[in-house]
LUMRO-597051 format. One record per atom (N, C-alpha, C): chain; residue number from 1; atom name; y, z, x. Coordinates in steps of 0.2 Angstrom, whole numbers, plus 5000, padded with zeros to 4 digits. Each point is the difference from the previous one (the first is absolute). Layout:
# residues N
+-------+-----+------+------+------+------+
: chain :   n : atom :    y :    z :    x :
+-------+-----+------+------+------+------+
:     A : NUM :   CA :    Y :    Z :    X :
...
+-------+-----+------+------+------+------+
//
This chain:
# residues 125
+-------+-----+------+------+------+------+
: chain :   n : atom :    y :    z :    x :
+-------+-----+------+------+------+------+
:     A :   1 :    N : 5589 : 5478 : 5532 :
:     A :   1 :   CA : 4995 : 4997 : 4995 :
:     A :   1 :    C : 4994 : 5004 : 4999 :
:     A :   2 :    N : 4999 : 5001 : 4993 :
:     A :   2 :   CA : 4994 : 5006 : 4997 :
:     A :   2 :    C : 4996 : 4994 : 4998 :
:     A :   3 :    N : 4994 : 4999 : 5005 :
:     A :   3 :   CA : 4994 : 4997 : 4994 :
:     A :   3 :    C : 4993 : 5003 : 4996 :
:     A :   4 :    N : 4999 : 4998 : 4992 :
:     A :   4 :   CA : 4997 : 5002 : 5000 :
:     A :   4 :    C : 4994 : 4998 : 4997 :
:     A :   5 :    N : 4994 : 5002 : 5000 :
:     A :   5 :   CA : 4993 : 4996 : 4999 :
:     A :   5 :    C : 4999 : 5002 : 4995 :
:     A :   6 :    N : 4998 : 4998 : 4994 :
:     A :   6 :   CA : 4997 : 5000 : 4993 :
:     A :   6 :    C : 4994 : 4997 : 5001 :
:     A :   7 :    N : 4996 : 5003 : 4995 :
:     A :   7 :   CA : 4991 : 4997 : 5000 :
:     A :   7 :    C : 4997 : 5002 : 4993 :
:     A :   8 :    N : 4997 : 4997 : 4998 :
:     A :   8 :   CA : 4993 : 5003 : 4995 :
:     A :   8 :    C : 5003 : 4996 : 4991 :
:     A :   9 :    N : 5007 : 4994 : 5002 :
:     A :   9 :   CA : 4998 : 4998 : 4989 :
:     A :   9 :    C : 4992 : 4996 : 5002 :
:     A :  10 :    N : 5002 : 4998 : 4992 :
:     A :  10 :   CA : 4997 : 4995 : 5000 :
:     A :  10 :    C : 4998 : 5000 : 4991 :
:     A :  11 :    N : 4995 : 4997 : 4999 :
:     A :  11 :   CA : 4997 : 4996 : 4994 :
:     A :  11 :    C : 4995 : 5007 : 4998 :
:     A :  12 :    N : 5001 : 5001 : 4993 :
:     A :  12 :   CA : 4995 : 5006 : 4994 :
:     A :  12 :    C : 5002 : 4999 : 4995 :
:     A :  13 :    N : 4995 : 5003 : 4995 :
:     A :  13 :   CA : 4999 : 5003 : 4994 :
:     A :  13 :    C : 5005 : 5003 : 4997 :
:     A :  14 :    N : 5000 : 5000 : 4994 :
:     A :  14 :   CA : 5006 : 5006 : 4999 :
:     A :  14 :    C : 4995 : 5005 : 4999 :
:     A :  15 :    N : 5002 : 5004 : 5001 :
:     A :  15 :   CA : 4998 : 5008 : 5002 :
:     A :  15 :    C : 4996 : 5002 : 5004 :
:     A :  16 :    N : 5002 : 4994 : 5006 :
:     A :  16 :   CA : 4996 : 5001 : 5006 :
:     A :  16 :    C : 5006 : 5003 : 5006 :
:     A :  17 :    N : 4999 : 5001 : 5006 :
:     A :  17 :   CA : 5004 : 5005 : 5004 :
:     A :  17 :    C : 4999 : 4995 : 5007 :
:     A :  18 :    N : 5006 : 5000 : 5003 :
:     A :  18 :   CA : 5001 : 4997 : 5006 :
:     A :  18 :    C : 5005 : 5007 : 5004 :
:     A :  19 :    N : 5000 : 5000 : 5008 :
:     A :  19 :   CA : 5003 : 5005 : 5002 :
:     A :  19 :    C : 5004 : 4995 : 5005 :
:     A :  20 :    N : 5006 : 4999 : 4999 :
:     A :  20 :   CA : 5005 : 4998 : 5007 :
:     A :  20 :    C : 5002 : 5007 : 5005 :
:     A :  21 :    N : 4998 : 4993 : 5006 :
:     A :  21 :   CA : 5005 : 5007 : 5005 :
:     A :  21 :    C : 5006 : 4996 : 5004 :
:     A :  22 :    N : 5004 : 5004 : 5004 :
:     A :  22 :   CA : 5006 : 4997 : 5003 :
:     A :  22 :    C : 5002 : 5007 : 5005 :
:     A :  23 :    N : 5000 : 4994 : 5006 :
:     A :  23 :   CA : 5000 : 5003 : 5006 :
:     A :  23 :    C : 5006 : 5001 : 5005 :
:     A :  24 :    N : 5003 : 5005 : 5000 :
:     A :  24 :   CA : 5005 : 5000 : 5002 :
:     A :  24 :    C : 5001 : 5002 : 5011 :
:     A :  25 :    N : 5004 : 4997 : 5003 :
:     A :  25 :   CA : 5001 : 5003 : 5006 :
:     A :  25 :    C : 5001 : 5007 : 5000 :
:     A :  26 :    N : 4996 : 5002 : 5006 :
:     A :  26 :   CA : 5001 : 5010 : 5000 :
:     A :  26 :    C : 5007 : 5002 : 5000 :
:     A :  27 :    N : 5004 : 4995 : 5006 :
:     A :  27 :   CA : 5006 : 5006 : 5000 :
:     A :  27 :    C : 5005 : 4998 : 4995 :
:     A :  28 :    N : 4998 : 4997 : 4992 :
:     A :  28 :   CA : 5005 : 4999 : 4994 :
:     A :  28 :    C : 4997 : 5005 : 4995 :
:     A :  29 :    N : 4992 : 5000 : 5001 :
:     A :  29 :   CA : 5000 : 5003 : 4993 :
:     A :  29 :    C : 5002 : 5006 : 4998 :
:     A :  30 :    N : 5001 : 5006 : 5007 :
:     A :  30 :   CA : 4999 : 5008 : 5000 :
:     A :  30 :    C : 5007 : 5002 : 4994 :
:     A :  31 :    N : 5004 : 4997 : 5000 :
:     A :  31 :   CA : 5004 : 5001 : 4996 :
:     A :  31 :    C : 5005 : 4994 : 4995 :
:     A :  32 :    N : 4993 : 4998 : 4995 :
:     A :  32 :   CA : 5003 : 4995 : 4997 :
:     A :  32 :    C : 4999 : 5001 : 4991 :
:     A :  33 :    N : 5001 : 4997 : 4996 :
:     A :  33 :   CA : 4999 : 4998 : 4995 :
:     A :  33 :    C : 4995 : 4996 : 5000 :
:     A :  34 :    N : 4996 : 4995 : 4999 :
:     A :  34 :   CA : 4994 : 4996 : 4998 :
:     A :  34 :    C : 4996 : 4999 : 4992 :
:     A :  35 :    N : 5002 : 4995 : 4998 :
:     A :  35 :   CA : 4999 : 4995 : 4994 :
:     A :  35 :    C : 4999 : 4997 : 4997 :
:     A :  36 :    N : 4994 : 4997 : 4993 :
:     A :  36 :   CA : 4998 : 4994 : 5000 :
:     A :  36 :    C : 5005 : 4998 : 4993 :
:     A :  37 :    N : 5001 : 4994 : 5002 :
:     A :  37 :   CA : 5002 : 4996 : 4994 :
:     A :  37 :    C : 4997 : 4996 : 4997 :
:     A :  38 :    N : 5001 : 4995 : 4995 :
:     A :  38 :   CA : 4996 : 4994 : 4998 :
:     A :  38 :    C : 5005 : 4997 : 4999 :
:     A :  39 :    N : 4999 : 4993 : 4998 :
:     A :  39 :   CA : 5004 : 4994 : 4997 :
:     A :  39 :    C : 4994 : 4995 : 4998 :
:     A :  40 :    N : 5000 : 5000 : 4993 :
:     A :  40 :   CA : 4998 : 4993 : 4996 :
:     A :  40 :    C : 5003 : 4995 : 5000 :
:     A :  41 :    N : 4997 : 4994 : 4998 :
:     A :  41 :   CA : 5003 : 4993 : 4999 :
:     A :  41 :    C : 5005 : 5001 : 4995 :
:     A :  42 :    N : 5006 : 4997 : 5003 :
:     A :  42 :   CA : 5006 : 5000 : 4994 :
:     A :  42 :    C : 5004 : 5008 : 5001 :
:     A :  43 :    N : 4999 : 5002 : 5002 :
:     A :  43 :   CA : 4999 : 5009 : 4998 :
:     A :  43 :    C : 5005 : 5005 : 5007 :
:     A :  44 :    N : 5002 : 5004 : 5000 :
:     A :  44 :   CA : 5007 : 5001 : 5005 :
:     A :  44 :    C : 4993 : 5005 : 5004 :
:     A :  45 :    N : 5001 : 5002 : 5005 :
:     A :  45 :   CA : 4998 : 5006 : 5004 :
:     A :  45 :    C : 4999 : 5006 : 4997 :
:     A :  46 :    N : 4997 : 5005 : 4998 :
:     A :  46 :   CA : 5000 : 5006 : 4996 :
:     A :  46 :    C : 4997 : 5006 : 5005 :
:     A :  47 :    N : 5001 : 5006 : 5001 :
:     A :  47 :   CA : 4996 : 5004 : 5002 :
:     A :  47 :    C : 4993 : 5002 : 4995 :
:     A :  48 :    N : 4997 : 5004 : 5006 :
:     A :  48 :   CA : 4994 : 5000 : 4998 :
:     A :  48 :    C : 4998 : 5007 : 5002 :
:     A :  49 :    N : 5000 : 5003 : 5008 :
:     A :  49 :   CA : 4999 : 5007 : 5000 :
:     A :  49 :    C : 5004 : 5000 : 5008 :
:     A :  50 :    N : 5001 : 5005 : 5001 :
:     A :  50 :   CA : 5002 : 5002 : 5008 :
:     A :  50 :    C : 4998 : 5007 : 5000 :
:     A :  51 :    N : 5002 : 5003 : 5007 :
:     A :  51 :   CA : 4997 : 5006 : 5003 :
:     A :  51 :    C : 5004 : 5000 : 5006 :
:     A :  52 :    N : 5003 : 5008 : 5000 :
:     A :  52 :   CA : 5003 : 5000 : 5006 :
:     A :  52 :    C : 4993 : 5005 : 5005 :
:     A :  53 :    N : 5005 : 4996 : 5006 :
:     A :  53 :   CA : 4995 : 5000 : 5005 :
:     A :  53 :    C : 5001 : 5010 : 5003 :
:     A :  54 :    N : 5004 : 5001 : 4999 :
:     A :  54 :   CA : 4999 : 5006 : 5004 :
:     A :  54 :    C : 4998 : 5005 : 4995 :
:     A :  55 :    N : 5001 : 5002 : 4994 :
:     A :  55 :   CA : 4999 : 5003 : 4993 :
:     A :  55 :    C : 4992 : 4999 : 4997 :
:     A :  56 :    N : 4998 : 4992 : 5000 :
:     A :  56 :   CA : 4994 : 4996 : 4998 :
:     A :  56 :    C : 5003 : 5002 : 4991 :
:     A :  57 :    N : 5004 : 5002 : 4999 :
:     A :  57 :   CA : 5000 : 5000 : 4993 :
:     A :  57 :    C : 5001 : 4991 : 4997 :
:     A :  58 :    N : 4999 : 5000 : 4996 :
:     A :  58 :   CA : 4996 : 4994 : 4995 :
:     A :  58 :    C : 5007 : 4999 : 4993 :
:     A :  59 :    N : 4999 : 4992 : 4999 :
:     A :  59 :   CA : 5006 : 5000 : 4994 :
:     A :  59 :    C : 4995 : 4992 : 4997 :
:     A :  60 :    N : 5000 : 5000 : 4993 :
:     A :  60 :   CA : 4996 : 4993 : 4999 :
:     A :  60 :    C : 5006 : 5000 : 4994 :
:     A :  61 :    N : 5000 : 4991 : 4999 :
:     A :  61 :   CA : 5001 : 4996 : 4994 :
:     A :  61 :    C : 4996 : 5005 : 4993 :
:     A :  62 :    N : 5004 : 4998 : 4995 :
:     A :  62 :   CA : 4995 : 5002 : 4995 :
:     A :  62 :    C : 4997 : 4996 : 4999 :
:     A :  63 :    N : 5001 : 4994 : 5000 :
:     A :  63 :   CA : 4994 : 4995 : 4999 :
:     A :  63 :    C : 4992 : 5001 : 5001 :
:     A :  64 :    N : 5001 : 5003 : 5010 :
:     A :  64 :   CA : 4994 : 4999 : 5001 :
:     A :  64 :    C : 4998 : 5011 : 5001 :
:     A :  65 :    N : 5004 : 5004 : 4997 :
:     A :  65 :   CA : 4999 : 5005 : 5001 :
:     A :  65 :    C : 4995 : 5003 : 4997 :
:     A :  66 :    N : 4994 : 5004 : 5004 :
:     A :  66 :   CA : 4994 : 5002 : 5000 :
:     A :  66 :    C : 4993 : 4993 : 5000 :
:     A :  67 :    N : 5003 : 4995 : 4999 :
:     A :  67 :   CA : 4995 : 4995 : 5007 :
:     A :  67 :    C : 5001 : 4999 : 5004 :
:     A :  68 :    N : 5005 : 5000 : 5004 :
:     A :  68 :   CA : 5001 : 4997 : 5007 :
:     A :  68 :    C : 5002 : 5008 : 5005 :
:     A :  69 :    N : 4998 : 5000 : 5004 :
:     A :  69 :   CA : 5001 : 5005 : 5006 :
:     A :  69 :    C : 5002 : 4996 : 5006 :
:     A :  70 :    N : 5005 : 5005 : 5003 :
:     A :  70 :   CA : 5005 : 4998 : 5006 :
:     A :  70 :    C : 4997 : 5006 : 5006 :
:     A :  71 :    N : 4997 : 4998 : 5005 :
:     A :  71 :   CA : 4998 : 5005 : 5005 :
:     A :  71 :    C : 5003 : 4998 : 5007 :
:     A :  72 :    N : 5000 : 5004 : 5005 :
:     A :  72 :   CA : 4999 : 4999 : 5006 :
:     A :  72 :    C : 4996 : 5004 : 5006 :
:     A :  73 :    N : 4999 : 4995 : 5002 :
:     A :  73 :   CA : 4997 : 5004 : 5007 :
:     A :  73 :    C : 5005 : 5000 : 5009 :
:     A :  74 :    N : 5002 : 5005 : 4997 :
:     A :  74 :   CA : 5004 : 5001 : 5009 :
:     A :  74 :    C : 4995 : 4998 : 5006 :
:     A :  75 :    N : 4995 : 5000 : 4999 :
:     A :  75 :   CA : 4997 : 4998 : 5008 :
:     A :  75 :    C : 4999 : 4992 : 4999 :
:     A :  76 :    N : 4998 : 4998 : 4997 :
:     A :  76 :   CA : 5003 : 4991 : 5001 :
:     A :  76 :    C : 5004 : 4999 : 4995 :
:     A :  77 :    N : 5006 : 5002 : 5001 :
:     A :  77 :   CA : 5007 : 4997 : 5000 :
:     A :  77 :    C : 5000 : 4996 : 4993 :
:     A :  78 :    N : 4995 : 5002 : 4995 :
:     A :  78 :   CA : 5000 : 4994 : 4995 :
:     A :  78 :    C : 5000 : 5005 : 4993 :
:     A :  79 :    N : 5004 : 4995 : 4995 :
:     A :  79 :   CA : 4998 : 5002 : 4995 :
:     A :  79 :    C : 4997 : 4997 : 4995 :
:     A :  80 :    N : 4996 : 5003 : 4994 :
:     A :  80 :   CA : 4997 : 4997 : 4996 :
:     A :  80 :    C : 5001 : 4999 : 4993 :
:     A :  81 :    N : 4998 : 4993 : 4995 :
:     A :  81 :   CA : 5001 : 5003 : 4992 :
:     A :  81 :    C : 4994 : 4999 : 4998 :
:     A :  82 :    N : 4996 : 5006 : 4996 :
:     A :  82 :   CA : 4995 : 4997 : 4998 :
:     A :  82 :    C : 5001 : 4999 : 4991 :
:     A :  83 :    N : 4997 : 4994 : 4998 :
:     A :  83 :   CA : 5000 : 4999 : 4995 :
:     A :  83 :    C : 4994 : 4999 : 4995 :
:     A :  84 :    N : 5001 : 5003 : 4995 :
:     A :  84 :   CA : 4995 : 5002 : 4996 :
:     A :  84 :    C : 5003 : 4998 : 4991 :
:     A :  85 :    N : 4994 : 4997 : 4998 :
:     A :  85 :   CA : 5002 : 4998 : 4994 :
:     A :  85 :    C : 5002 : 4995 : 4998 :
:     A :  86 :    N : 5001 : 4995 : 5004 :
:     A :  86 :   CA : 5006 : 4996 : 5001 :
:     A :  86 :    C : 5000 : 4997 : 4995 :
:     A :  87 :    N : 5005 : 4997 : 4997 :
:     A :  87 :   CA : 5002 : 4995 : 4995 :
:     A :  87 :    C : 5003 : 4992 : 5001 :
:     A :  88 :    N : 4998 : 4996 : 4996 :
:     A :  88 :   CA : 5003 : 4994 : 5003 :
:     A :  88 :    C : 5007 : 4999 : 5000 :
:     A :  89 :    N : 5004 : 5005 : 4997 :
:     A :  89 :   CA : 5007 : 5001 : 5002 :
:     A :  89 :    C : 5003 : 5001 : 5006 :
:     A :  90 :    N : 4995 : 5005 : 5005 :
:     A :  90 :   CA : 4999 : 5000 : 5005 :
:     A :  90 :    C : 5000 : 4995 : 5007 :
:     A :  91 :    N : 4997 : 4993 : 4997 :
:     A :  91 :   CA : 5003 : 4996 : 5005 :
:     A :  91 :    C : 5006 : 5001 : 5001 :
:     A :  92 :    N : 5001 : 4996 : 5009 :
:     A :  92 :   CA : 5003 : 4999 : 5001 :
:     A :  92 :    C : 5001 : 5002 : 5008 :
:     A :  93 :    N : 5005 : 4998 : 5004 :
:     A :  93 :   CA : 4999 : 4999 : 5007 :
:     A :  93 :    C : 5004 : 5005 : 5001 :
:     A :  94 :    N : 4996 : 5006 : 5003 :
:     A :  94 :   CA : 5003 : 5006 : 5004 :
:     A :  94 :    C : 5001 : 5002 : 5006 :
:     A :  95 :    N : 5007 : 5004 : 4999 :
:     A :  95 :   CA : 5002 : 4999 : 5008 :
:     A :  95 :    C : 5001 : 5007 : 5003 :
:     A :  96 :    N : 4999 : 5002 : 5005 :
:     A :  96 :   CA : 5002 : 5006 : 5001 :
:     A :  96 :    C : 5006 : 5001 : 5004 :
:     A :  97 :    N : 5005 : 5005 : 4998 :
:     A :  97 :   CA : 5004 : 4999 : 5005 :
:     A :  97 :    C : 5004 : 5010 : 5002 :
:     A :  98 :    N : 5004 : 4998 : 5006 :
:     A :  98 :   CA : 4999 : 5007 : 5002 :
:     A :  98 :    C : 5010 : 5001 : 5003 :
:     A :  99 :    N : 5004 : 5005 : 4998 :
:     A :  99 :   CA : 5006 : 5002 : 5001 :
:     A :  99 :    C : 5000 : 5004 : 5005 :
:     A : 100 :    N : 5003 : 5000 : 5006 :
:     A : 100 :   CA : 4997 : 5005 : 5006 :
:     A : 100 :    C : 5006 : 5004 : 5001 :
:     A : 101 :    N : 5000 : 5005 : 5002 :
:     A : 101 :   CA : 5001 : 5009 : 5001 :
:     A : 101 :    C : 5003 : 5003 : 4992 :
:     A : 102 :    N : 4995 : 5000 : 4995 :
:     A : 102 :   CA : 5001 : 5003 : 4994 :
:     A : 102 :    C : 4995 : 5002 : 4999 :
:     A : 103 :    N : 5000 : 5004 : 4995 :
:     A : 103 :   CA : 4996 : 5007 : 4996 :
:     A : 103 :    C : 4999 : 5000 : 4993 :
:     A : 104 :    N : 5005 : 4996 : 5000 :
:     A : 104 :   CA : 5003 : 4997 : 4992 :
:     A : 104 :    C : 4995 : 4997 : 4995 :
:     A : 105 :    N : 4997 : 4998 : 4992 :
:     A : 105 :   CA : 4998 : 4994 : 4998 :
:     A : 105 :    C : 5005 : 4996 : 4998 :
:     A : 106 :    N : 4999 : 4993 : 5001 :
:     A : 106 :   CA : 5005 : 4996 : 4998 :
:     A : 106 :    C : 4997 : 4994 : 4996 :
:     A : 107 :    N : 5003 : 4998 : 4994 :
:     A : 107 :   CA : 4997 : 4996 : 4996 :
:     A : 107 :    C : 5002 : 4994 : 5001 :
:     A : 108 :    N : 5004 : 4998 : 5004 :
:     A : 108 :   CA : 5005 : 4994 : 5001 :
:     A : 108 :    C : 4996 : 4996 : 5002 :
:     A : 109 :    N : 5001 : 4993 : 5000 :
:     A : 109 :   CA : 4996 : 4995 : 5008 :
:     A : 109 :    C : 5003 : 5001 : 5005 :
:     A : 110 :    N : 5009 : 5001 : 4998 :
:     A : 110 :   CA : 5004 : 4996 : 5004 :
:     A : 110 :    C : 5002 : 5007 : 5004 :
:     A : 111 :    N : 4996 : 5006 : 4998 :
:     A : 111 :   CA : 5001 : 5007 : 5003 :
:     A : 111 :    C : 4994 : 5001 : 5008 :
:     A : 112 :    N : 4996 : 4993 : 5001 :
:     A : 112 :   CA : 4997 : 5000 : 5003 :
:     A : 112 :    C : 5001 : 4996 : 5006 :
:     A : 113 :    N : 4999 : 4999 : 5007 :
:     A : 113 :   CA : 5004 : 4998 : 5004 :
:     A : 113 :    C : 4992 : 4994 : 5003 :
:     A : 114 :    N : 4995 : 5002 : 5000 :
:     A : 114 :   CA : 4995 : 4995 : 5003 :
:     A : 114 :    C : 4993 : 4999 : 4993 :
:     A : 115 :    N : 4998 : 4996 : 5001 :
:     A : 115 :   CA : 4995 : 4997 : 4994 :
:     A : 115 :    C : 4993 : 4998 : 5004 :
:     A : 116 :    N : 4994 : 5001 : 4999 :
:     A : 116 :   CA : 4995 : 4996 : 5002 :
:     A : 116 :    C : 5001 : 4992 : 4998 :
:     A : 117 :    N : 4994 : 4997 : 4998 :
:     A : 117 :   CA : 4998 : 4991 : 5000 :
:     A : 117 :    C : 5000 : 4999 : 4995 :
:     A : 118 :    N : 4997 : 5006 : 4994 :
:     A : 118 :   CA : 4998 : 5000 : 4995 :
:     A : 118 :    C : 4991 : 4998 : 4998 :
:     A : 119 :    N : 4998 : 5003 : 4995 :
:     A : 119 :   CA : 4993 : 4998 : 4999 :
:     A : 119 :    C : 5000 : 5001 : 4992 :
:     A : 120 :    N : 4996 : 4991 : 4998 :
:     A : 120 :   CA : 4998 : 5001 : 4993 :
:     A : 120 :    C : 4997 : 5004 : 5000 :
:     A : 121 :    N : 4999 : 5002 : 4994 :
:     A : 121 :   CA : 4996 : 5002 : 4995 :
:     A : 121 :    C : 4999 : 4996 : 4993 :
:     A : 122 :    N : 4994 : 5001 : 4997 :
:     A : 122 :   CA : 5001 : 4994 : 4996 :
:     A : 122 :    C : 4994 : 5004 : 4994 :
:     A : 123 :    N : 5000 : 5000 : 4994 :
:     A : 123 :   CA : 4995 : 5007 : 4996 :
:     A : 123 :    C : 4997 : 4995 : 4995 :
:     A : 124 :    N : 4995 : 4999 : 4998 :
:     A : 124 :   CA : 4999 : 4993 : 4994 :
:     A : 124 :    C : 4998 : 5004 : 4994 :
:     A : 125 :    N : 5002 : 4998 : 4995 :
:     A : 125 :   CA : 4997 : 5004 : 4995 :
:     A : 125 :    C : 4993 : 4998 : 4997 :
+-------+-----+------+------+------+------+
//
């Protein structure tokens, strides 16, 4: 079992910025895929950005492309999104999730094998 720790929705403005992080055990990340999704009310699971872990190359939604950044930090095991701009379309409960010994981006949910807890996010106009 991979658990993993999500931190940082919450309540803004629209065009205000929130940064999520998601924390991954050391000996899953060094060679993984990691993910953030979202799901709205009523609304199926959609990607949003990922990054492979060994490469750090970067892949976003078009939705939120050139707002949102997808980082990571190898010494704490975590990765981040930060969000800027944000739009009330942007609610919704984000989750990170990570595919372990890939290199790959994968846009699927179901390409993904562990999820965090999820964390709102919530943008008011």
């Amino acid at each position: 079992q991979v658990q993993l720790v999500e931190s940082g929705g919450g309540l803004v403005q629209a065009g205000g910025s929130l940064r999520l992080s998601c924390t991954a055990p050391a000996r899953t990340i060094s060679s993984s895929t990691m993910a953030w999704f979202r799901q709205a009310p009523g609304k199926e699971r959609e990607f949003v950005a990922a990054i492979s872990w060994l490469s750090g190359s970067p892949n976003y939604a078009d939705s939120v492309k050139g707002r949102f950044t997808i980082s990571r930090d190898s010494a704490k095991n975590t990765v981040y999104l930060q969000m800027n701009r944000l739009k009330p379309d942007d609610t919704a409960v984000y989750y990170c999730a990570i595919r372990l010994y890939s290199s790959g981006i994968y846009y699927r949910a179901s390409e993904y094998g562990y999820w965090g807890q999820g964390t709102q996010v919530t943008v008011s106009s």
